[in-house]
N, CA and C atoms of all chains as a GROMACS GRO file, in nm:
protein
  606
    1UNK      N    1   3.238   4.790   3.301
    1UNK     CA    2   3.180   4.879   3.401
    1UNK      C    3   3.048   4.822   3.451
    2UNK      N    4   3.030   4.826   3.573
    2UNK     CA    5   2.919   4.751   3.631
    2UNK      C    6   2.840   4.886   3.648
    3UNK      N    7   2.818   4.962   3.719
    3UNK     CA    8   2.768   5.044   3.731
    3UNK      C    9   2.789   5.233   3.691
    4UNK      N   10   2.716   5.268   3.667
    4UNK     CA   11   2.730   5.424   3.592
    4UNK      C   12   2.629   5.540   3.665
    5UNK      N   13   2.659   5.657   3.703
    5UNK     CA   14   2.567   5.754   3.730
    5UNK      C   15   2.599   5.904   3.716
    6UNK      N   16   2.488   5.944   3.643
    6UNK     CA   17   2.470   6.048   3.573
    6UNK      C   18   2.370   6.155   3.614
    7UNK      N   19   2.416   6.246   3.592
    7UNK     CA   20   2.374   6.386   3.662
    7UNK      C   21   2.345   6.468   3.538
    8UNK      N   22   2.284   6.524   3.477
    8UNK     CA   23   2.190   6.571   3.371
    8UNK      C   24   2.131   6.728   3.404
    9UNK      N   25   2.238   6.825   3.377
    9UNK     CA   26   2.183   6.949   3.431
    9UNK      C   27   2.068   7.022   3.260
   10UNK      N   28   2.186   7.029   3.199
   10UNK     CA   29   2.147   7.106   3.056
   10UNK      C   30   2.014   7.044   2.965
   11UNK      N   31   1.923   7.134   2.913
   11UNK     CA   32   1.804   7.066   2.831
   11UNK      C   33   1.776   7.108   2.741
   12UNK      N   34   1.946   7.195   2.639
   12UNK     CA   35   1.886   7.208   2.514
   12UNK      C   36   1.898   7.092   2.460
   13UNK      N   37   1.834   7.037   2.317
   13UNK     CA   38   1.809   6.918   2.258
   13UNK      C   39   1.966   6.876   2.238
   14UNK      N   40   2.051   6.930   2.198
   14UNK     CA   41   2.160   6.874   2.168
   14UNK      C   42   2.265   6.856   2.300
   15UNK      N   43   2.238   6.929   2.419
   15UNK     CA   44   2.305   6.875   2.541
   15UNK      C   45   2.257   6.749   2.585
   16UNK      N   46   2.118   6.702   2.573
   16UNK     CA   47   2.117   6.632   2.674
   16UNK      C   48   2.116   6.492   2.600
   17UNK      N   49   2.166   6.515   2.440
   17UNK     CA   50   2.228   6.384   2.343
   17UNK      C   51   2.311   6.285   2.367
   18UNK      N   52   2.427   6.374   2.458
   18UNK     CA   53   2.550   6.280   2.477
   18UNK      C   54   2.497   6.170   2.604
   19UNK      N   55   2.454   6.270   2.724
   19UNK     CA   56   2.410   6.156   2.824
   19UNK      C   57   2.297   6.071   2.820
   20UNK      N   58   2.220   6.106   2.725
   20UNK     CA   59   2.108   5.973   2.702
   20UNK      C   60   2.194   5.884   2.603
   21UNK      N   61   2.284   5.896   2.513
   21UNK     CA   62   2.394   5.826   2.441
   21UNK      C   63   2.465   5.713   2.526
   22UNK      N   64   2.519   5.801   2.561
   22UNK     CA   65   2.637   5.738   2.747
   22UNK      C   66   2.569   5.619   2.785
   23UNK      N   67   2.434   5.665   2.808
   23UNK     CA   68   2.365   5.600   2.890
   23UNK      C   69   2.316   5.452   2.805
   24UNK      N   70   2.283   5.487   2.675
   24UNK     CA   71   2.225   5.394   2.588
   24UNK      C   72   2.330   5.276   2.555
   25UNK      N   73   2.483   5.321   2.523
   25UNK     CA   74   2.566   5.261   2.522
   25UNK      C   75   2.602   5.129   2.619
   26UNK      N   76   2.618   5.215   2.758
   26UNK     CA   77   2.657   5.122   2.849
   26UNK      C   78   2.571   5.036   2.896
   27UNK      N   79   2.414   5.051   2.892
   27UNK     CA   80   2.325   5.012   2.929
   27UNK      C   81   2.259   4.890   2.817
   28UNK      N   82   2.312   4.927   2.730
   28UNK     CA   83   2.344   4.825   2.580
   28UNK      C   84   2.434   4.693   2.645
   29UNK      N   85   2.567   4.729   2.687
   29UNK     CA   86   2.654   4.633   2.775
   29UNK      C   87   2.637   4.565   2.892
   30UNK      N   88   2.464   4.602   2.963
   30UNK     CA   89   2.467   4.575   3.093
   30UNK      C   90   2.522   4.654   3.206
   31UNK      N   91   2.558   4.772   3.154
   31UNK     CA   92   2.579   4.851   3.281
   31UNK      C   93   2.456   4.891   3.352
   32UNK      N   94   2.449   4.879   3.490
   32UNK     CA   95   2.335   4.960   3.534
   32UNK      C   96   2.364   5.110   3.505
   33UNK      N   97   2.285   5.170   3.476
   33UNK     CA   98   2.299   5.357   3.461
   33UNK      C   99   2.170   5.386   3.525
   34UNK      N  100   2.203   5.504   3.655
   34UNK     CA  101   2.087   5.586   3.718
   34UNK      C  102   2.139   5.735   3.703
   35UNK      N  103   2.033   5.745   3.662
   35UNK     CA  104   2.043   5.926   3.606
   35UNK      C  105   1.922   6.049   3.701
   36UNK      N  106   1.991   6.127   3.744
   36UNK     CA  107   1.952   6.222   3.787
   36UNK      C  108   1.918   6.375   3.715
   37UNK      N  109   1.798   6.397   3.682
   37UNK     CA  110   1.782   6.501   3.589
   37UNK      C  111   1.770   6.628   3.667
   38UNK      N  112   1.879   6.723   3.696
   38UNK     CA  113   1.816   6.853   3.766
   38UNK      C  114   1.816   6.986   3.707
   39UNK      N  115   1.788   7.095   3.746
   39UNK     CA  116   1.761   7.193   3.723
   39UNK      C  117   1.682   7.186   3.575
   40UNK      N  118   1.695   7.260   3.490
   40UNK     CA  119   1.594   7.261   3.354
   40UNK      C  120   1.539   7.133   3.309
   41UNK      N  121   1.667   7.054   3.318
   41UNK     CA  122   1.668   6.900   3.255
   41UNK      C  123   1.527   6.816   3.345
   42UNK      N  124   1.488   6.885   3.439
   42UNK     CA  125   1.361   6.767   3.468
   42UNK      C  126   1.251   6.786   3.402
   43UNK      N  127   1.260   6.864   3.281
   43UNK     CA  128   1.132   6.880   3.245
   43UNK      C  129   1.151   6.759   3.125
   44UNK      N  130   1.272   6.703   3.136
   44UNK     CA  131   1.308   6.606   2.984
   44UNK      C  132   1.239   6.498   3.065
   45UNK      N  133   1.170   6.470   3.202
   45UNK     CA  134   1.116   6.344   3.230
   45UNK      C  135   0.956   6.392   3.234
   46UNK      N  136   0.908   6.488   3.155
   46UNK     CA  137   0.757   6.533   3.127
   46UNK      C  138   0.765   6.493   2.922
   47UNK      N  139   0.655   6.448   2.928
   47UNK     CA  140   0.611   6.390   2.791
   47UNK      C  141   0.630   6.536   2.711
   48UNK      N  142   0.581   6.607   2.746
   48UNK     CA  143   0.570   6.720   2.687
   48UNK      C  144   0.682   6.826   2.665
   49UNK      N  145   0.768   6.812   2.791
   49UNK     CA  146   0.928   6.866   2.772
   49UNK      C  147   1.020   6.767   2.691
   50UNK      N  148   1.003   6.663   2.744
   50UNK     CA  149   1.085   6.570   2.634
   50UNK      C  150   1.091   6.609   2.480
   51UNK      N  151   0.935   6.624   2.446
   51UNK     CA  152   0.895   6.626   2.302
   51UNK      C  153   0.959   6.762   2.270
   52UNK      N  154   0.957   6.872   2.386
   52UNK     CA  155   0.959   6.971   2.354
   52UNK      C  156   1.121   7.020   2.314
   53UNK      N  157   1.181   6.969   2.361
   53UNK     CA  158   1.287   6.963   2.352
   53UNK      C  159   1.376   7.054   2.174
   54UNK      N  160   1.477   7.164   2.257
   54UNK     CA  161   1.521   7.205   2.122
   54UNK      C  162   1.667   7.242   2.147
   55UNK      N  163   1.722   7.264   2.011
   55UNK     CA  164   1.836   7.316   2.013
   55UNK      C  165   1.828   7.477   2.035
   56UNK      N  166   1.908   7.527   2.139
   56UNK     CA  167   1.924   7.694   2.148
   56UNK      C  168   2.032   7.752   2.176
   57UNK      N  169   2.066   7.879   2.129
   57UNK     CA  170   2.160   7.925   2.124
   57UNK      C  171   2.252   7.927   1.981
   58UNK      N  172   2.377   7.919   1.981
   58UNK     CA  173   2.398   7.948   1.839
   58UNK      C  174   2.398   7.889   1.706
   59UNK      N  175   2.342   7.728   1.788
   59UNK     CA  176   2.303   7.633   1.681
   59UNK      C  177   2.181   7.611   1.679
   60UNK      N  178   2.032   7.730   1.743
   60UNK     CA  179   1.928   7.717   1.712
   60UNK      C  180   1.834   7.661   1.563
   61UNK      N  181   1.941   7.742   1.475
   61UNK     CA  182   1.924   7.708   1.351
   61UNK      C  183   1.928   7.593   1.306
   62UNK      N  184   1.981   7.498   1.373
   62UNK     CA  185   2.022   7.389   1.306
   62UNK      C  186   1.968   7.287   1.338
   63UNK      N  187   1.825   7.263   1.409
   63UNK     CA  188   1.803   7.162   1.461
   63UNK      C  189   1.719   7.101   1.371
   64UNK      N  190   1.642   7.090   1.280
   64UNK     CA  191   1.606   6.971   1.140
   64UNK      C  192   1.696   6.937   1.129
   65UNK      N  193   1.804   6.964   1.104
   65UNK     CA  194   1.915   6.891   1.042
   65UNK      C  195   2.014   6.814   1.133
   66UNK      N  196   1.998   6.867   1.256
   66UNK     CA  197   2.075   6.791   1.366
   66UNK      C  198   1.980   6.645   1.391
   67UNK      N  199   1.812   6.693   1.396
   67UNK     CA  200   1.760   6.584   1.440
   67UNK      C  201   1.793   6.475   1.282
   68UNK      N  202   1.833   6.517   1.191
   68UNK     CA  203   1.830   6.389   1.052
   68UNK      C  204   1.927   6.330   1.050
   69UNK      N  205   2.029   6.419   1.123
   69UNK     CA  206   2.149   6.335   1.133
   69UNK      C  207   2.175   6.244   1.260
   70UNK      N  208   2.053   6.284   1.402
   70UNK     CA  209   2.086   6.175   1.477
   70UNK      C  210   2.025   6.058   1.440
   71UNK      N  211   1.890   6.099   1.377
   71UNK     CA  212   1.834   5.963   1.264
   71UNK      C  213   1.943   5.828   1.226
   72UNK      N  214   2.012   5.948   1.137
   72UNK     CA  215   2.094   5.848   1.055
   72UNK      C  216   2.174   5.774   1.124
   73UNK      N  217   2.245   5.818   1.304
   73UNK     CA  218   2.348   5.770   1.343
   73UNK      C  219   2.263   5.622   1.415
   74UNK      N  220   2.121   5.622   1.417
   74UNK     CA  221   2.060   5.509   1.462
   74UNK      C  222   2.007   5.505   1.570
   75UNK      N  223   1.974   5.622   1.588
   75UNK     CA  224   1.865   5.656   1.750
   75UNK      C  225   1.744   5.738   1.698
   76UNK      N  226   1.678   5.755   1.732
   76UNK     CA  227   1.553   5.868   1.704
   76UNK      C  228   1.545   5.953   1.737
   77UNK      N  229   1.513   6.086   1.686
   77UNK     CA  230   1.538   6.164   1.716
   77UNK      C  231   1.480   6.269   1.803
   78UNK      N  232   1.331   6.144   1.844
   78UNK     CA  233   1.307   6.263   1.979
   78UNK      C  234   1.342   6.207   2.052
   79UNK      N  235   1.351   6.285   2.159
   79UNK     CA  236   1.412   6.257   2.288
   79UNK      C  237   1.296   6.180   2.400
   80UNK      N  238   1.188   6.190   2.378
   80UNK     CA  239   1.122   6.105   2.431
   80UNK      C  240   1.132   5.921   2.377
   81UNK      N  241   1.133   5.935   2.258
   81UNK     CA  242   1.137   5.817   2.238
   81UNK      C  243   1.300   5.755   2.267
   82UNK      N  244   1.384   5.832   2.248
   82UNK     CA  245   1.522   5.776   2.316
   82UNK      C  246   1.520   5.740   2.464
   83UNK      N  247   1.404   5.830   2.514
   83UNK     CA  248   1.410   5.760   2.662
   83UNK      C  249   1.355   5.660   2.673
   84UNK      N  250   1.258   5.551   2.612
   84UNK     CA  251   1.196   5.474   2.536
   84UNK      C  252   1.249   5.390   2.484
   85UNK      N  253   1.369   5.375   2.398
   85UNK     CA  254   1.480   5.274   2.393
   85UNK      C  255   1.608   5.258   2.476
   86UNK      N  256   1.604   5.360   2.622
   86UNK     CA  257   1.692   5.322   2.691
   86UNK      C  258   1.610   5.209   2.769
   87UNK      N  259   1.514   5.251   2.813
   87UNK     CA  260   1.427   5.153   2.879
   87UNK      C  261   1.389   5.030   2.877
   88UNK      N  262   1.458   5.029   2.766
   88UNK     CA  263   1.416   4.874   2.643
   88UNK      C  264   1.549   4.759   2.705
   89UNK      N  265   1.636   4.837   2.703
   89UNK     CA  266   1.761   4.788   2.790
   89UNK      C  267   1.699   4.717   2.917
   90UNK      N  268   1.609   4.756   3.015
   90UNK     CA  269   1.602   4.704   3.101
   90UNK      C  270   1.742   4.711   3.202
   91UNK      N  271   1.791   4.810   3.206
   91UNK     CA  272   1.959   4.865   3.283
   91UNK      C  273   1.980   5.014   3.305
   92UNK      N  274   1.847   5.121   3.305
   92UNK     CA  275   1.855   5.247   3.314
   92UNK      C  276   1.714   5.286   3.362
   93UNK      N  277   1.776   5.363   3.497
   93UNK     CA  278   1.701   5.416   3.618
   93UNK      C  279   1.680   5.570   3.597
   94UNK      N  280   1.568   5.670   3.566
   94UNK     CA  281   1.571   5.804   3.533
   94UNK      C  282   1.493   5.803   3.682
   95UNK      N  283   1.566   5.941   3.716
   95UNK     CA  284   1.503   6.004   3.852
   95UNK      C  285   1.510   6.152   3.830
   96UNK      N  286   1.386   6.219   3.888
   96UNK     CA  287   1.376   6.340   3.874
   96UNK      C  288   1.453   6.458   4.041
   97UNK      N  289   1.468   6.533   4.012
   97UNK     CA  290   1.547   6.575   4.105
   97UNK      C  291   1.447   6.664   4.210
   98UNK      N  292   1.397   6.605   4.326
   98UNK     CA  293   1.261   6.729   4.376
   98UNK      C  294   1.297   6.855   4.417
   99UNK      N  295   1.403   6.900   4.417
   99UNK     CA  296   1.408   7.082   4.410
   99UNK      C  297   1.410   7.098   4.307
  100UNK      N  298   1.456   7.084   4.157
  100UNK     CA  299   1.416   7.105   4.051
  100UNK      C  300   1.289   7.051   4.026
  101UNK      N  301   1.241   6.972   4.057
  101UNK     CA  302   1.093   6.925   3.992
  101UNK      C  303   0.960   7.050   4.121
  102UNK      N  304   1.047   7.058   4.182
  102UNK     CA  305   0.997   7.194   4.244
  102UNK      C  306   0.956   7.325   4.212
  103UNK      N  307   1.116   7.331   4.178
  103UNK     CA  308   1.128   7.474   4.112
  103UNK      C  309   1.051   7.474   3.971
  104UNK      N  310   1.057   7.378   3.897
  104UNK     CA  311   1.012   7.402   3.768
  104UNK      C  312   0.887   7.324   3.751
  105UNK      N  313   0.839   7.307   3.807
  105UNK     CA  314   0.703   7.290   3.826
  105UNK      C  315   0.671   7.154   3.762
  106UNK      N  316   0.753   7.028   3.805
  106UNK     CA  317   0.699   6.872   3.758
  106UNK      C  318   0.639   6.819   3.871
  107UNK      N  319   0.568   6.722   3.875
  107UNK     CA  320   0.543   6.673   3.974
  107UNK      C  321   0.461   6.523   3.949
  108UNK      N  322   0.467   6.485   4.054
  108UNK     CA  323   0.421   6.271   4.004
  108UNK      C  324   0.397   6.238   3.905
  109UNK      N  325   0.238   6.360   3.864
  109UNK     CA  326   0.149   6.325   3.784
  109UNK      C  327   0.210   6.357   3.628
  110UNK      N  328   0.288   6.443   3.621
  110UNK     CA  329   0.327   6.453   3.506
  110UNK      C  330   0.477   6.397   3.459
  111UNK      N  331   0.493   6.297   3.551
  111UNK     CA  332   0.648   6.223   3.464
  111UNK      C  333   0.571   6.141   3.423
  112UNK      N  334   0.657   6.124   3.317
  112UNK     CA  335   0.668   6.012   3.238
  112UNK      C  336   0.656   5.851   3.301
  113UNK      N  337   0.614   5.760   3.228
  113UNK     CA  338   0.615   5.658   3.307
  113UNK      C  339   0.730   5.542   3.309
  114UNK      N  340   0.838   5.640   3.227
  114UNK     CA  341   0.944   5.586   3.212
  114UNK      C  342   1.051   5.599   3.354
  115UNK      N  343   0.993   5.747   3.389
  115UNK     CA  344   1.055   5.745   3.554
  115UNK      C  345   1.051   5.669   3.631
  116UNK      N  346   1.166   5.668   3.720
  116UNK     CA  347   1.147   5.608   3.849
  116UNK      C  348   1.036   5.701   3.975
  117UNK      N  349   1.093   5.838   3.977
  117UNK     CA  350   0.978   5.897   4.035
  117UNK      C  351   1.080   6.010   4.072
  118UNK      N  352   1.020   6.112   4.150
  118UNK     CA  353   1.096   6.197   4.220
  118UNK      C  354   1.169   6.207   4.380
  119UNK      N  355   1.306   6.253   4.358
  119UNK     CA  356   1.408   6.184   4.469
  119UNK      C  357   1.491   6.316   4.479
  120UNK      N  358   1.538   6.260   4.660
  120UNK     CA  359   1.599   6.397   4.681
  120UNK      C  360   1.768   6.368   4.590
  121UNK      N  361   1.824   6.506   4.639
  121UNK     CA  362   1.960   6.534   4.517
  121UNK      C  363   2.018   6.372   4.640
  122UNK      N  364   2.049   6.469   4.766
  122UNK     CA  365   2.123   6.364   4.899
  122UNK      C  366   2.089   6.226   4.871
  123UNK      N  367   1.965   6.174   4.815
  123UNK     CA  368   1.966   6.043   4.809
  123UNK      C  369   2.007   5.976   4.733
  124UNK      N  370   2.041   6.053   4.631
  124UNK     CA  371   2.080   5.983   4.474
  124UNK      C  372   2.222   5.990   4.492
  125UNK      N  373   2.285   6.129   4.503
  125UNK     CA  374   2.461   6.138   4.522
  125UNK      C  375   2.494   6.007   4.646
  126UNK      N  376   2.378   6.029   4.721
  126UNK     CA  377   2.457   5.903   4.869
  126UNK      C  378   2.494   5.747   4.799
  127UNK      N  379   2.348   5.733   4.779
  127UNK     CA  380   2.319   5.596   4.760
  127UNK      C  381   2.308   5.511   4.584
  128UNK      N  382   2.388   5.625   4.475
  128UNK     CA  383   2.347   5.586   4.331
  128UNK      C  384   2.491   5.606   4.334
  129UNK      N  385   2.485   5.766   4.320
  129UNK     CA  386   2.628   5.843   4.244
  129UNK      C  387   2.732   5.816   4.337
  130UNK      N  388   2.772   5.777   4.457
  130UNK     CA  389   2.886   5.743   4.556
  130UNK      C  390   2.887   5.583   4.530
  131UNK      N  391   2.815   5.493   4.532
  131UNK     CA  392   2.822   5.358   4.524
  131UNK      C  393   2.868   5.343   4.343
  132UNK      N  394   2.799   5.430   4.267
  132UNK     CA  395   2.859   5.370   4.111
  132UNK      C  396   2.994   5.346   4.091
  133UNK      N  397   3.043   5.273   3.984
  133UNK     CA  398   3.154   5.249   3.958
  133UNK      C  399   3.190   5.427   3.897
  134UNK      N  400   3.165   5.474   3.858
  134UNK     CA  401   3.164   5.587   3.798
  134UNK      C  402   3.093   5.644   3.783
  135UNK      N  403   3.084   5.850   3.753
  135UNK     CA  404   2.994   5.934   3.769
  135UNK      C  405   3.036   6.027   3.678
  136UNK      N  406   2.912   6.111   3.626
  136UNK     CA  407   2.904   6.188   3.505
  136UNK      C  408   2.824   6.255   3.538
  137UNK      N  409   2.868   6.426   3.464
  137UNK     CA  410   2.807   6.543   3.491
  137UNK      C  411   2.773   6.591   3.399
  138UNK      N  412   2.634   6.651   3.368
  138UNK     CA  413   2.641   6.716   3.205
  138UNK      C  414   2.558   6.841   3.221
  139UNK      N  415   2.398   5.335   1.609
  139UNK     CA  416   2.422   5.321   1.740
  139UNK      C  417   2.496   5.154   1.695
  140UNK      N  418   2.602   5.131   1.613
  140UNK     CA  419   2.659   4.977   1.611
  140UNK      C  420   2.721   4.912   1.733
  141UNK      N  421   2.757   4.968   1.868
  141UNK     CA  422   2.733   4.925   1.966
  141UNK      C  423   2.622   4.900   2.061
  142UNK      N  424   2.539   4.912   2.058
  142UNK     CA  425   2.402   4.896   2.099
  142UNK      C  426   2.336   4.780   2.031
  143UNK      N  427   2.354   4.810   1.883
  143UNK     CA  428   2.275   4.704   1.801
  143UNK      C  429   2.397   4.558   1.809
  144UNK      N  430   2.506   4.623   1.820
  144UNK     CA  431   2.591   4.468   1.822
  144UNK      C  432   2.556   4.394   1.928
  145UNK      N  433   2.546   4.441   2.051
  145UNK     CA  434   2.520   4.420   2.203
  145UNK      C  435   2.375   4.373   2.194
  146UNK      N  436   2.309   4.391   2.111
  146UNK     CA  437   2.132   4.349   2.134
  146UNK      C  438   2.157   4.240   2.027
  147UNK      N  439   2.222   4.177   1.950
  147UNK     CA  440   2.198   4.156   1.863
  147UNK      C  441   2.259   3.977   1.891
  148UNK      N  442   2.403   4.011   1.970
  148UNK     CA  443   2.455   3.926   2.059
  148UNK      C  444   2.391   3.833   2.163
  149UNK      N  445   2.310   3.889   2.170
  149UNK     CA  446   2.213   3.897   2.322
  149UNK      C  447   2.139   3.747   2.299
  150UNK      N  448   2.075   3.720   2.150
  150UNK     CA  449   2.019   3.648   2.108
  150UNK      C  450   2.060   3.530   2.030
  151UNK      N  451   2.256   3.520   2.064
  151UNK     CA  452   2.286   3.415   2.008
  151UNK      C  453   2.346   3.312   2.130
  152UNK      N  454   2.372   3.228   2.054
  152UNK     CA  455   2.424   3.082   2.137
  152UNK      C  456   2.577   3.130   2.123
  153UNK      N  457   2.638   3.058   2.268
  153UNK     CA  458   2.832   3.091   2.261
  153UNK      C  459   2.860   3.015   2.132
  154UNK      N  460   2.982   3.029   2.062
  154UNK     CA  461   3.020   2.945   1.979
  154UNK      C  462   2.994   3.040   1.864
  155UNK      N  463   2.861   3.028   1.821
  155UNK     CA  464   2.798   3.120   1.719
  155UNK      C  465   2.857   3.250   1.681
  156UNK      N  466   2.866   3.308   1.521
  156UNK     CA  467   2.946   3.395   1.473
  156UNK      C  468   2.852   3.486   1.451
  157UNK      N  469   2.888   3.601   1.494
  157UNK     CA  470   2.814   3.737   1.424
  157UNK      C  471   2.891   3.842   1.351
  158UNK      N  472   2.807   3.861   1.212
  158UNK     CA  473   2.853   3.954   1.172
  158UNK      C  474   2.801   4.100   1.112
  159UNK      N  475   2.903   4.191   1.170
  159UNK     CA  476   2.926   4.338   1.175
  159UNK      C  477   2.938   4.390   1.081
  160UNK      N  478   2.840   4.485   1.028
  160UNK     CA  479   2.836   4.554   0.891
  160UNK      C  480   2.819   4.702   0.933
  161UNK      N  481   2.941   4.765   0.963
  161UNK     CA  482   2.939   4.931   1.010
  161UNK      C  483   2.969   5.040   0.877
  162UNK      N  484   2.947   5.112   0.910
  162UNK     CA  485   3.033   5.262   0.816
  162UNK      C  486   3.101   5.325   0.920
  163UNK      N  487   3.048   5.365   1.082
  163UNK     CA  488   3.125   5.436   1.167
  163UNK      C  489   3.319   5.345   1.234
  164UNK      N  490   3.370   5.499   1.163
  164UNK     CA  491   3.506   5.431   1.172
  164UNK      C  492   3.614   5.420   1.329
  165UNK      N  493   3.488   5.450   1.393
  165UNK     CA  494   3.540   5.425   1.587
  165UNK      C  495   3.497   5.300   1.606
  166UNK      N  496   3.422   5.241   1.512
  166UNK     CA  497   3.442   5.033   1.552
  166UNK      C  498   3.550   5.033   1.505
  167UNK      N  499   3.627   5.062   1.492
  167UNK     CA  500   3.750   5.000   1.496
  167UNK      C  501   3.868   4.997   1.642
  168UNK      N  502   3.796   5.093   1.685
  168UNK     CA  503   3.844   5.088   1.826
  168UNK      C  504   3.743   4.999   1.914
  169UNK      N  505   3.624   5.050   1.877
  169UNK     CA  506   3.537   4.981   1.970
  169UNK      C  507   3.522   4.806   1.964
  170UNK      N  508   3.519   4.790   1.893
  170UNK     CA  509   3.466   4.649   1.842
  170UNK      C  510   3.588   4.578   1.927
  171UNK      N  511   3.723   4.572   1.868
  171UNK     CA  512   3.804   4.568   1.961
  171UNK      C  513   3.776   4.546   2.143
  172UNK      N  514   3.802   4.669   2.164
  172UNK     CA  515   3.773   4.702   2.310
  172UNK      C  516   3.654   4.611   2.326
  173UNK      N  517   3.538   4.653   2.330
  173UNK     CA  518   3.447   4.530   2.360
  173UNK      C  519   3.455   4.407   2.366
  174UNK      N  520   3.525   4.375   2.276
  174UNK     CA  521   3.582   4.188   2.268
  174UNK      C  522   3.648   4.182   2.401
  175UNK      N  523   3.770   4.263   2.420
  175UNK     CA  524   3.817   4.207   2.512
  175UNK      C  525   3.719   4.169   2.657
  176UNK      N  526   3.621   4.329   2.670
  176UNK     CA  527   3.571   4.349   2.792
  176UNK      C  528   3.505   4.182   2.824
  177UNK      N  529   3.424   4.142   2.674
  177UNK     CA  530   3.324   4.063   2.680
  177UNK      C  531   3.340   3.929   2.676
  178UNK      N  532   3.442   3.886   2.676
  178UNK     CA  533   3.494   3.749   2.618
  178UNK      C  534   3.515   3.731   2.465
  179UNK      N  535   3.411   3.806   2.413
  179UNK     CA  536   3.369   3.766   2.262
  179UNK      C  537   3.522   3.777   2.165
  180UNK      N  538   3.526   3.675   2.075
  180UNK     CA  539   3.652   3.717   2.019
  180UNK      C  540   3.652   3.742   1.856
  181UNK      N  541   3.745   3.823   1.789
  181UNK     CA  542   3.703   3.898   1.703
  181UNK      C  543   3.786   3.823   1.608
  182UNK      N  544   3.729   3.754   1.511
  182UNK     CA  545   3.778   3.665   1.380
  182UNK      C  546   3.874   3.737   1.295
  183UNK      N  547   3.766   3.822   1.297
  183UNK     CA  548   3.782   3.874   1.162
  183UNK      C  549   3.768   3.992   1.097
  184UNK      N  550   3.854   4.107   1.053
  184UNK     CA  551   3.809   4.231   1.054
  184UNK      C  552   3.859   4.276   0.881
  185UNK      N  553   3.741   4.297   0.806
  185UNK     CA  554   3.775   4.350   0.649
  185UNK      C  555   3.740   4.522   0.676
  186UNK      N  556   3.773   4.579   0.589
  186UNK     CA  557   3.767   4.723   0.523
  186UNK      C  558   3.763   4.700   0.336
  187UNK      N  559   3.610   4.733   0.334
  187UNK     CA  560   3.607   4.788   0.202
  187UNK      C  561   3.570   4.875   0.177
  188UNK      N  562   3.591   5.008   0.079
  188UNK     CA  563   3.572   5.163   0.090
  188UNK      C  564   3.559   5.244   0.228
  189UNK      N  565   3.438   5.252   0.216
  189UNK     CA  566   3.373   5.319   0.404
  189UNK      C  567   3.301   5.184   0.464
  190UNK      N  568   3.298   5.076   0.393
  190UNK     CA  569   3.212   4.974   0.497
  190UNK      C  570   3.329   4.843   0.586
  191UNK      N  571   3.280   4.874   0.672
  191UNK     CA  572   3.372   4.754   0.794
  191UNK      C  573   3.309   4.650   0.816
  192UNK      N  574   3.365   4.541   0.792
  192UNK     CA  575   3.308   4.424   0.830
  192UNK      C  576   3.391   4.356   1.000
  193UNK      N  577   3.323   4.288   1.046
  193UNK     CA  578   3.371   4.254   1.153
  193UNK      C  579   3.325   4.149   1.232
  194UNK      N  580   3.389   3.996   1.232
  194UNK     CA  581   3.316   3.873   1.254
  194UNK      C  582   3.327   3.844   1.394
  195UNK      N  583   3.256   3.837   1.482
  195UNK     CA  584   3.291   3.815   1.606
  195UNK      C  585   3.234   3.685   1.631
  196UNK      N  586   3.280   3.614   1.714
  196UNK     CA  587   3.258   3.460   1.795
  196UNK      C  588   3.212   3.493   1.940
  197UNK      N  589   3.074   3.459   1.939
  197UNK     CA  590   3.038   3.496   2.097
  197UNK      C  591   3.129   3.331   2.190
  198UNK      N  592   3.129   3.389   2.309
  198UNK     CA  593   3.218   3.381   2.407
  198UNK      C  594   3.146   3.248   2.491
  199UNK      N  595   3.142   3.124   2.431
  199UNK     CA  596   3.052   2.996   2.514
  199UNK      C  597   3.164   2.995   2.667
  200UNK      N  598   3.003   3.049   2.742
  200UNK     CA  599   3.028   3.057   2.928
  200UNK      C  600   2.996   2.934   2.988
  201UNK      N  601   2.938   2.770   2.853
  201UNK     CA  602   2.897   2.669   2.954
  201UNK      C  603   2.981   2.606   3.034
  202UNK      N  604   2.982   2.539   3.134
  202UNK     CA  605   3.072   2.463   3.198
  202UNK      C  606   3.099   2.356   3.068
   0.00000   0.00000   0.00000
C-alpha cells in the first residue's frame, strides 16, 4: 500500500488505539498515512488532550490496566507519545479538522508540533482521502 | 509492535543479510509471511517453541 488516509472521529483512549496502530503499522512499511482528526478527536492533537486522554464508558474502569497492557504489546501508552513514534517514521501527516478545531476550541497555538496544522474537512477528503490508495473511518 | 520493530530494524541492514525474529504474538505467523511477499524479503526460516516464534528472514538485495 502506497498510500493510507484516515479520518479519526472518537477520543476515548481506547478508540483512538486502533488508528494511531493502523497508522504506526503501515507507516512502519512506508506507507504514507494522513490523518484527519475531527470532532472530539482534535483535541488528541493538543499536548494536553493527548495526555488527557481516557477510557469512558463501560470500560472506564479499566484503563491502568489497558494502558499496561498496551505497554506490553510495545507502544506506550500515552497517546501523546505514540504520536511521537509515529512521527519517528517520517511517513505520517496529522491534520486537525477547522470546524472541529473550531467547535472545540484548538487552535495554531495549541497543536502540537507534531501537526501539520489546521485544514478544511473539503481539503483533506479532496486532495488526501480521494487520492489515497485507501481510506479509514474511526 | 513486531511489525514495526521488524520494519525498523530491516531498515538498517544490507540486502543479502539475515534477520532474526524473536515474537510471542501468534498473528506473525500470518504477518511475517504476508510481508515477505509484499517486500521482497524472503523468509528462511520459521521455528515454534512453546509461545516463542522464531523467524529468519533474508532482506531482499535491490542492487543492480
Amino acid at each position: 500500500m502506497k498510500s493510507l488516509a484516515i479520518v479519526v472521529r472518537d477520543d476515548g483512549y481506547d478508540k483512538i488505539l486502533t488508528p494511531l496502530a493502523f497508522a504506526y503499522l503501515q507507516a512502519a512499511e512506508g506507507t504514507q498515512v494522513d490523518m484527519l482528526f475531527v470532532n472530539w478527536a482534535v483535541k488528541a492533537l493538543t499536548e494536553e488532550g493527548a495526555r488527557g486522554l481516557r477510557i469512558d464508558g463501560q470500560h472506564a474502569g479499566q484503563d491502568a490496566w489497558i494502558r499496561r497492557q498496551v505497554a506490553k504489546a510495545g507502544l506506550p501508552p500515552d497517546i501523546y507519545d505514540i504520536i511521537k513514534a509515529l512521527k519517528t517514521t517520517g511517513h505520517v501527516h496529522l491534520y486537525a479538522c477547522s470546524l472541529a478545531s473550531a467547535i472545540f476550541g484548538v487552535d495554531e497555538d495549541s497543536l502540537i508540533l507534531e501537526a501539520e496544522g489546521i485544514v478544511g474537512a473539503s481539503w483533506f477528503l479532496n486532495e488526501k482521502a480521494a487520492n489515497a490508495e485507501h481510506s479509514q473511518y474511526f | 509492535m513486531p511489525m514495526v520493530e521488524t520494519n525498523q530494524a530491516i531498515k538498517g541492514m544490507k540486502g543479502g543479510e539475515v534477520l532474526e525474529i524473536i515474537a510471542t504474538d501468534p498473528a506473525t505467523k500470518m504477518d511475517i509471511p504476508s510481508w515477505c511477499r509484499r517486500t521482497g524479503n524472503t523468509l528462511i526460516e520459521h521455528e515454534e517453541d512453546d509461545k516463542t516464534l522464531r523467524y529468519y528472514v533474508r532482506k531482499v538485495d535491490r542492487a543492480p
